[in-house]
N, C-alpha and C positions, 0 to 999 in steps of 0.2 A: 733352301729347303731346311726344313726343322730335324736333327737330327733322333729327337722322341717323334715325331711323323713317322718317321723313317723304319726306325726300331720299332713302332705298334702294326706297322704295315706290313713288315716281314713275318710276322706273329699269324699275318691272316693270308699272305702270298708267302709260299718259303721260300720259292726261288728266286734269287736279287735280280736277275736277267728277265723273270715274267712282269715282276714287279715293275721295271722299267720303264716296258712297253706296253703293261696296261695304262702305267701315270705320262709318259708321254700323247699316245693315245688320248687320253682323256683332256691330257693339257693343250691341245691344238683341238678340240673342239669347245673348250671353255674358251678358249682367244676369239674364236669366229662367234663367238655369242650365245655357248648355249648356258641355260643359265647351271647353278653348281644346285647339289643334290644336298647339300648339308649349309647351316646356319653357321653364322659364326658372330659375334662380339666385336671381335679384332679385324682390320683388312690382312683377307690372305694372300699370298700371292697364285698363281692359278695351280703351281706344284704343288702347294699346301694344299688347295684344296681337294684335290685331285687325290692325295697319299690319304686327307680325313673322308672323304667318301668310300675310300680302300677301309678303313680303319672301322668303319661306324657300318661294314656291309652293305653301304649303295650300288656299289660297282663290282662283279666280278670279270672271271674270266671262263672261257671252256678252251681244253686243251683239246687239240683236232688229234684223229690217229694217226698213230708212230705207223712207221715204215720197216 
């Protein structure tokens, strides 16, 4: 994983733990085939793409209620 991936993505998720498991999440459905939300140039690997769809607001999350 790219380490400015990383740092633009905590900009847009601020918790490193939500962050996570939104990009794991997303990276076990890129593997089974689904295709990615964002262009790229370069090959990414499925983490990269995954943190640039964080980054570029294809993918959120919703936080369920606290207890």
């Amino acid at each position: 994983m790219r380490d400015d991936y990383i740092k633009d993505a905590l900009k847009t998720i601020n918790d490193p733990n939500v962050l996570i498991n939104v990009v794991s999440r997303r990276v076990k459905q890129l593997k089974r085939g689904n295709r990615p939300l964002v262009e790229s140039l370069e090959k990414l690997s499925p983490e990269d793409i995954a943190l640039r769809e964080v980054i570029e607001g294809k993918i959120s999350f919703e936080s369920g209620p606290t207890t």
